[in-house]
C-alpha positions in Angstrom: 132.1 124.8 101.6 132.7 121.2 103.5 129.8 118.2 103.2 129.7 115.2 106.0 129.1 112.2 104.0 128.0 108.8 105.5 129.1 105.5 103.8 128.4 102.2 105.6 129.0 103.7 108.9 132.0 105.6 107.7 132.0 109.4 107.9 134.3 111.5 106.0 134.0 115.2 106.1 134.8 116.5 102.5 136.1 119.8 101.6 134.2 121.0 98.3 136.4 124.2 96.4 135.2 125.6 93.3 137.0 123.1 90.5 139.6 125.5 88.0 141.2 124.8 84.9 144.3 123.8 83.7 145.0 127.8 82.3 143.3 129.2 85.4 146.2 127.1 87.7 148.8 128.4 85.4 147.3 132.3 86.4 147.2 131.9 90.0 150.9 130.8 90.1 151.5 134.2 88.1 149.3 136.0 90.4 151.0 134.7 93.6 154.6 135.2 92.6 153.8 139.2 91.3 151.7 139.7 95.2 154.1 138.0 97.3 156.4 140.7 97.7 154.1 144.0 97.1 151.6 142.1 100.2 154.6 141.6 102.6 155.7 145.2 101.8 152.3 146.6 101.9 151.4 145.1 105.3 154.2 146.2 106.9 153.1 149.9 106.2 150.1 149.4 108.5 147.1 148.7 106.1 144.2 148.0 107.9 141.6 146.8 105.5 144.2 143.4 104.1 141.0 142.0 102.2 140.3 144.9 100.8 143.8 146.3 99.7 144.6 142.5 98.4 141.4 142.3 96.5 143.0 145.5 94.5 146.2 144.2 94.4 144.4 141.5 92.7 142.5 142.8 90.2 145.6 145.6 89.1 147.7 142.4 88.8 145.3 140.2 87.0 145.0 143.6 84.1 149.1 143.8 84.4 149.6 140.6 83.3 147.0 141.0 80.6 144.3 138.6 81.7 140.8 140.0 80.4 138.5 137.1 82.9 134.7 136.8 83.5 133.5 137.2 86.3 132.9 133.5 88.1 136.4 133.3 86.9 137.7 136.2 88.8 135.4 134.6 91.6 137.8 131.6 91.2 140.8 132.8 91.4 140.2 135.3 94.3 138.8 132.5 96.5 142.6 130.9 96.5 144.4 134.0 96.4 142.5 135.1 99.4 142.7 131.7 101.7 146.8 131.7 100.4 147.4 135.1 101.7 144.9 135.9 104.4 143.4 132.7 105.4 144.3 129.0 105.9 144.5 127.7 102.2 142.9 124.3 101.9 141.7 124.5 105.4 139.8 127.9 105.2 136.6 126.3 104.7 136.8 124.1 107.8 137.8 126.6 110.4 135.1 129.2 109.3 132.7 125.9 110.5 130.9 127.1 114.0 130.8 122.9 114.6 134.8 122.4 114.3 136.5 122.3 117.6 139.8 121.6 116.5 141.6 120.2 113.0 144.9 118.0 113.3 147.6 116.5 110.7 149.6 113.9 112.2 152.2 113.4 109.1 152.8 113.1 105.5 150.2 111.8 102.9 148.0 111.5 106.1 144.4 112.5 105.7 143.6 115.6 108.3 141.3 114.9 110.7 138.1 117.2 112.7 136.8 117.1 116.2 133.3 117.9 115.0 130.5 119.1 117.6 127.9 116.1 116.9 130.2 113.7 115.2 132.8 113.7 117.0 136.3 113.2 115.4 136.3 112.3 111.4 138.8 112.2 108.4 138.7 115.0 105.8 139.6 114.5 101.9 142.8 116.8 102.4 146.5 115.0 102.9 149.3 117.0 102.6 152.4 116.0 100.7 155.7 116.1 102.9 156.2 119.6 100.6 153.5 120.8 101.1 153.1 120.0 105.3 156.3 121.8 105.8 155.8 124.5 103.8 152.2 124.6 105.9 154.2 124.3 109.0 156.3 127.3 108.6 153.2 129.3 107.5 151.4 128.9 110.5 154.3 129.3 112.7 154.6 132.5 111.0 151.4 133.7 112.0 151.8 132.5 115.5 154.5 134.6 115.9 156.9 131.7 116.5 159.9 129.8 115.2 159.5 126.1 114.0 163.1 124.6 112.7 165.3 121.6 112.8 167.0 122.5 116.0 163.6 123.6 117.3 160.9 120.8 116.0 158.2 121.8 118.8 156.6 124.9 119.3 153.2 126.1 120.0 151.4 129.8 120.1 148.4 131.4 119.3 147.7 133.2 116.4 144.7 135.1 117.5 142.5 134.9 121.0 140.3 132.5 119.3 142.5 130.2 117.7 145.8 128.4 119.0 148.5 126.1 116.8 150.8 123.3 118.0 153.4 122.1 115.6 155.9 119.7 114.8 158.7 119.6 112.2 159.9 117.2 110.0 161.0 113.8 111.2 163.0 115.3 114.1 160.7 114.2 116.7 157.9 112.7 114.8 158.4 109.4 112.5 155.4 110.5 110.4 156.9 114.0 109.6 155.5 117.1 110.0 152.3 117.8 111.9 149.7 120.4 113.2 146.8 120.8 115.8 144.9 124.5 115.9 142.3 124.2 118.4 139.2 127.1 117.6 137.2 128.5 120.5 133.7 130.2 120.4 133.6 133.6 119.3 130.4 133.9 121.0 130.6 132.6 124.6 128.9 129.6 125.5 125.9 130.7 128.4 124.5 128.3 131.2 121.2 128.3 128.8 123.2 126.2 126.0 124.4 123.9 128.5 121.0 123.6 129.9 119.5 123.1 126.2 122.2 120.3 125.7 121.8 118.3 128.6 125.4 119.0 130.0 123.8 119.8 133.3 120.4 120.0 134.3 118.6 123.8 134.8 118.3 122.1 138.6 122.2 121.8 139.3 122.9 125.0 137.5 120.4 126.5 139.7 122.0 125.3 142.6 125.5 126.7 141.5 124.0 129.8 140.5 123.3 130.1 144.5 126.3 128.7 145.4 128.6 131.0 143.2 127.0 134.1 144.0 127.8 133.5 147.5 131.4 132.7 147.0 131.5 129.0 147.1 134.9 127.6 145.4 134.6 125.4 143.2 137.0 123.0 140.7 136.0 121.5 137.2 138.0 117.7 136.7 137.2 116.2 133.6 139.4 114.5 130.5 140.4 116.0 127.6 137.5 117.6 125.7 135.4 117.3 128.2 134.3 120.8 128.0 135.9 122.0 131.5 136.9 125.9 130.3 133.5 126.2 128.5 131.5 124.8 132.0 134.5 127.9 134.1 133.3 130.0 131.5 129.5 129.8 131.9 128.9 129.6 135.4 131.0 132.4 135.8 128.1 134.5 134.1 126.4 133.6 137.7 129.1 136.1 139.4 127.9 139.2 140.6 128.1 142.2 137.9 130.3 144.6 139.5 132.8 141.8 141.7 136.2 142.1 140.8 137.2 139.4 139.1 141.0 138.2 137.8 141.5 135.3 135.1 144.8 133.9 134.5 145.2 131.6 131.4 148.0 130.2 128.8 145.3 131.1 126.4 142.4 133.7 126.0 139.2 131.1 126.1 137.2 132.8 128.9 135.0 136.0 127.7 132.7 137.3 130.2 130.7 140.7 130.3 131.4 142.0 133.3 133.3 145.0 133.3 135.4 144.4 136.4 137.2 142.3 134.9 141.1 142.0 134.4 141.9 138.8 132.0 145.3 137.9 132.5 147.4 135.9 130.2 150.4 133.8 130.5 153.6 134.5 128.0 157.0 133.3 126.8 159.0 134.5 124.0 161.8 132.4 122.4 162.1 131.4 126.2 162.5 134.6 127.5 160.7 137.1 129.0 158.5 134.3 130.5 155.2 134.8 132.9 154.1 131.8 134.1 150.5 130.9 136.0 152.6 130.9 139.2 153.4 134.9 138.6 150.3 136.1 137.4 148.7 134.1 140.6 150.5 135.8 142.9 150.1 138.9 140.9 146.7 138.4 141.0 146.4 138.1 144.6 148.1 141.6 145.3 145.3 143.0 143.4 142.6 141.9 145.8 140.1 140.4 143.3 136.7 138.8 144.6 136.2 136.1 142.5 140.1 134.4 140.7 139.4 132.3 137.5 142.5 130.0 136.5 142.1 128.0 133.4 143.8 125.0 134.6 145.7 124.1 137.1 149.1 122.1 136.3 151.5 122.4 138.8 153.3 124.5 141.5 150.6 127.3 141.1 147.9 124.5 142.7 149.4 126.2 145.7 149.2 129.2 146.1 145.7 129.0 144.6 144.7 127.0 147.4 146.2 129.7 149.9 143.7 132.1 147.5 141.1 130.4 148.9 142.5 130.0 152.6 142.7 133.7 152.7 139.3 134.4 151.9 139.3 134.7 147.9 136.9 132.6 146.1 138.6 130.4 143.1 137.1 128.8 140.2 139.4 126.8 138.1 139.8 123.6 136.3 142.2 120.6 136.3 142.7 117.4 134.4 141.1 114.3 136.3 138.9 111.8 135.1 137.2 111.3 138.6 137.2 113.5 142.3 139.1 110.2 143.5 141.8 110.4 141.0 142.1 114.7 141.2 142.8 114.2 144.9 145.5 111.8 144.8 146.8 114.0 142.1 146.3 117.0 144.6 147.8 115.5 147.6 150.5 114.2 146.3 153.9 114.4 144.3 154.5 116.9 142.1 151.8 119.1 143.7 151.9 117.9 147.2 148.7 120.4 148.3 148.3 119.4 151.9 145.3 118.0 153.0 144.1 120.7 155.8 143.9 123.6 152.5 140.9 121.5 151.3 138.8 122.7 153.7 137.9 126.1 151.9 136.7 124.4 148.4 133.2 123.7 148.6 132.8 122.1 144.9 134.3 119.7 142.3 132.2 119.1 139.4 133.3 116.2 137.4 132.4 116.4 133.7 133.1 113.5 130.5 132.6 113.3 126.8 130.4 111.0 126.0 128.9 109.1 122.8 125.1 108.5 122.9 123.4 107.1 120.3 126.8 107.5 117.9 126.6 111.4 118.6 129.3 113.1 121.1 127.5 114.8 124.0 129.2 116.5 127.0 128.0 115.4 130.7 128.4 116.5 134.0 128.5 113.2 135.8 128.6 114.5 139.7 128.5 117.2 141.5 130.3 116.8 144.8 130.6 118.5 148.1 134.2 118.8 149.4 134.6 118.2 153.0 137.8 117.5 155.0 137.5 116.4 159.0 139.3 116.6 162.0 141.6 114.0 161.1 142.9 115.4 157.7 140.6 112.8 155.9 139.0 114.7 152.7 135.4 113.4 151.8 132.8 114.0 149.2 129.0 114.2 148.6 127.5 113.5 145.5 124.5 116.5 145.6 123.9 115.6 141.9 125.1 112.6 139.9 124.0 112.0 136.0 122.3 108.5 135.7 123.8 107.6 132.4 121.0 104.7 131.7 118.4 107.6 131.4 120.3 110.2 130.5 119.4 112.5 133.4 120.5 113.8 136.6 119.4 113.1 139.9 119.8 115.8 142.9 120.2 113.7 146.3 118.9 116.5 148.0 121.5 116.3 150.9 124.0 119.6 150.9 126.2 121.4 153.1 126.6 124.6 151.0 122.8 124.8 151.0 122.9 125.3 155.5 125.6 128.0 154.6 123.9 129.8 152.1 120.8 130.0 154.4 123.4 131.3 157.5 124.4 134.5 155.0 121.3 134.8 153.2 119.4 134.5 156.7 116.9 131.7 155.3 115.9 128.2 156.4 116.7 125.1 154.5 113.5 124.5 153.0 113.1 128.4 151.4 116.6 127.7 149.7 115.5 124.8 148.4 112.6 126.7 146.8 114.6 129.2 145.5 117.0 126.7 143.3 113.4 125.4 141.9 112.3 128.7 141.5 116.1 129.7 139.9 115.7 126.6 137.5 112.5 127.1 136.1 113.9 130.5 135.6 116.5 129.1 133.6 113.9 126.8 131.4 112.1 129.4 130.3 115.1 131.3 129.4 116.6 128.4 127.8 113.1 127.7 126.1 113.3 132.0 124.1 116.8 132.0 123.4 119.1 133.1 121.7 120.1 135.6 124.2 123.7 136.4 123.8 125.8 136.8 126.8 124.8 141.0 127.6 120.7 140.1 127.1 121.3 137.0 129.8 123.5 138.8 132.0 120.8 141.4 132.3 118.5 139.4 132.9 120.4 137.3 135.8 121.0 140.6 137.4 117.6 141.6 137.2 116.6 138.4 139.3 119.3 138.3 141.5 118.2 142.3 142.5 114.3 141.3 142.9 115.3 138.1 145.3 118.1 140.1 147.2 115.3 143.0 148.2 112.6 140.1 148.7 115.3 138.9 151.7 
């Protein structure tokens, strides 16, 4: 188990394992050394069950050695057998934590550090000695299916769709030695009702995307690191009609959504060969005439192509590193990505998002959202429709839209009845924000079931 403790303004998050003795330390060295072999052996005959199988091995190796042990000392022992073999040692405890975003090492004898949900990022009570890192190193490149060395310091991989390591190596390209980041991401998807409940974006500006999504406005997420840009792709793309077809491309599995048309594509590269990148699985993507294309983030010569998605008709949700619309445009327009300026003219949205400390706790906000608009000259513009007022911590729709007249053109509506709909779509979203938890099939349903009584109502 882990404890936050609070000292004088200084947070540590502490790492609590059950305390053994001096003879118990002696046994689980014997332990380890007689399973080491028998569990690599084992595993590569195709047991499914490992927990189960090394909790056996276990107890048959505990009686071979001769070891007659109560209980809560069996209960000892096991809990560092099982986080050696099957878990993450030391650092078990803090990755089974639903509030740990990501845990980090940046050298020898250096304390590891959190990103914590409320607090924000905070120093454990676990250093590694130089050892002990390296040995750690090779573990975890091990079960990213990767190679770490001396001629290859860097590397980086995922060792599950939830989970994803980078790693250093010695002193080769780090001064402080060896070091690690694995980044976690939410078994269960975050829902446009969490972000609602949090105060990432009000139920009114949801609302209006919901509208706006559904009728295959484009839209890109900017925002710095951490800001939560995947997690806002991922919800608002629960606002996507259930049967579209719908393609994601990603380096790493973060989105999960429950529609069924859906074909999440991954990027890969093995030992440098055998290579996909987002460029190829765009243009793969495009041959497969989806509805609705999700891209995780948008780097480089792929920014493109995706921008000929959308000039062609497809509708594109993705999300790219800015820390303001000003800033993602010049990046945009110019070298490397060089996206001429005429292609803007099919992306309706750019939501801008930041992480944010209020009262000494990190929040995540969506600070504008922006209609894109390019005119006759080339010259791209924006409209803030919402903007977060950070003195009062809320957000303040301008009323003014563009998307809104072109929703009403499809939907065959005046301006005034769309409005009313995104205040009838947002206290729909309160009071579904108000009875959760709904997990991501319940709310899906019940989108679906709205979006079918509005659809026969017009």
């Amino acid at each position: 188990m882990a404890v936050i403790c609070e000292d004088n303004n200084d947070i540590t998050y502490n790492v609590l394992e059950p305390k053994i003795s001096k003879d118990e330390f002696c046994i689980i060295e014997k332990v380890h050394r007689e399973l080491r072999d028998r569990i690599i052996l084992k595993d590569s005959n195709g047991i499914c069950d490992r927990e189960k199988f090394l909790f056996g091995e276990f107890v048959q190796t505990l009686k071979k050695l001769g070891y007659d042990l109560g209980i809560e000392s069996i209960g000892r022992l096991w809990y560092y057998i099982r986080n050696y073999f099957l878990g993450y040692e030391r650092l078990d405890p803090i990755l089974k934590d639903p509030y740990i975003e990501d845990v980090s090492c940046n050298g020898y004898d250096l304390p590891v550090y959190v990103f914590h949900k409320a607090y924000g990022s905070i120093p454990t009570n676990i250093t590694y000695s130089p050892e002990e890192l390296d040995h750690f190193i090779l573990k975890l490149s091990q079960k990213a299916s990767t190679q770490v060395s001396l001629e290859t310091p860097l590397a980086d991989g995922s060792i599950s769709e939830k989970t994803r390591v980078q790693l250093t190596y010695r002193r080769v390209i780090s001064s402080r030695g060896s070091s690690f980041t694995i980044r976690k991401f939410s078994e269960e998807p975050i829902t446009p009702l969490d972000l609602i409940s949090w105060n990432t974006i009000s139920a009114e500006a949801m609302a209006f995307l919901w509208l706006a999504i559904e009728n295959r406005n484009s839209m890109i997420i900017i925002g710095g690191t951490a800001s939560g840009k995947t997690t806002m792709l991922n919800a608002v793309s629960f606002f996507i009609p259930y049967h579209s077809k719908i393609v994601s491309l990603e380096d790493t599995r973060e989105i999960s959504l429950p529609h069924k048309n859906w074909l999440p594509l991954v990027t890969r590269e093995v030992d440098g060969k055998a290579r996909v990148e987002m460029f190829d699985l765009l243009k793969a993507a495009l041959r497969q005439r989806p509805e609705y294309i999700l891209v995780g983030e948008i780097r480089g010569r792929e920014a493109i192509t995706l921008f000929q998605a959308m000039n062609t008709g497809h509708t594109v949700y993705s999300t790219f590193h800015a820390g303001d619309v000003d800033s993602a445009i010049k990046r945009f327009i110019h070298d490397p990505i060089n996206v001429p300026r005429a292609m803007f003219s099919p992306l309706s949205l750019i939501m801008c998002l930041r992480l944010e400390y209020i009262r000494g706790k990190v929040v995540r906000r969506t600070t504008s959202l922006n209609e894109v608009s390019v005119d006759i000259e080339g010259r791209i513009g924006f409209n803030p429709v919402f903007e977060w007022d950070e003195a009062r911590d809320v957000f303040v729709w301008h009323g003014s839209s563009k998307v809104i007249p072109e929703v009403c053109k499809i939907l065959n509506i005046g301006y005034d009845e769309a409005v009313e709909e995104i205040e009838r779509r947002a206290e729909f979203l309160k009071e579904l924000a108000k009875n959760r938890p709904y997990n991501m099939r319940e709310l899906i349903g019940e989108i679906n079931e709205y979006r079918r009584k509005f659809y026969e109502s017009v």
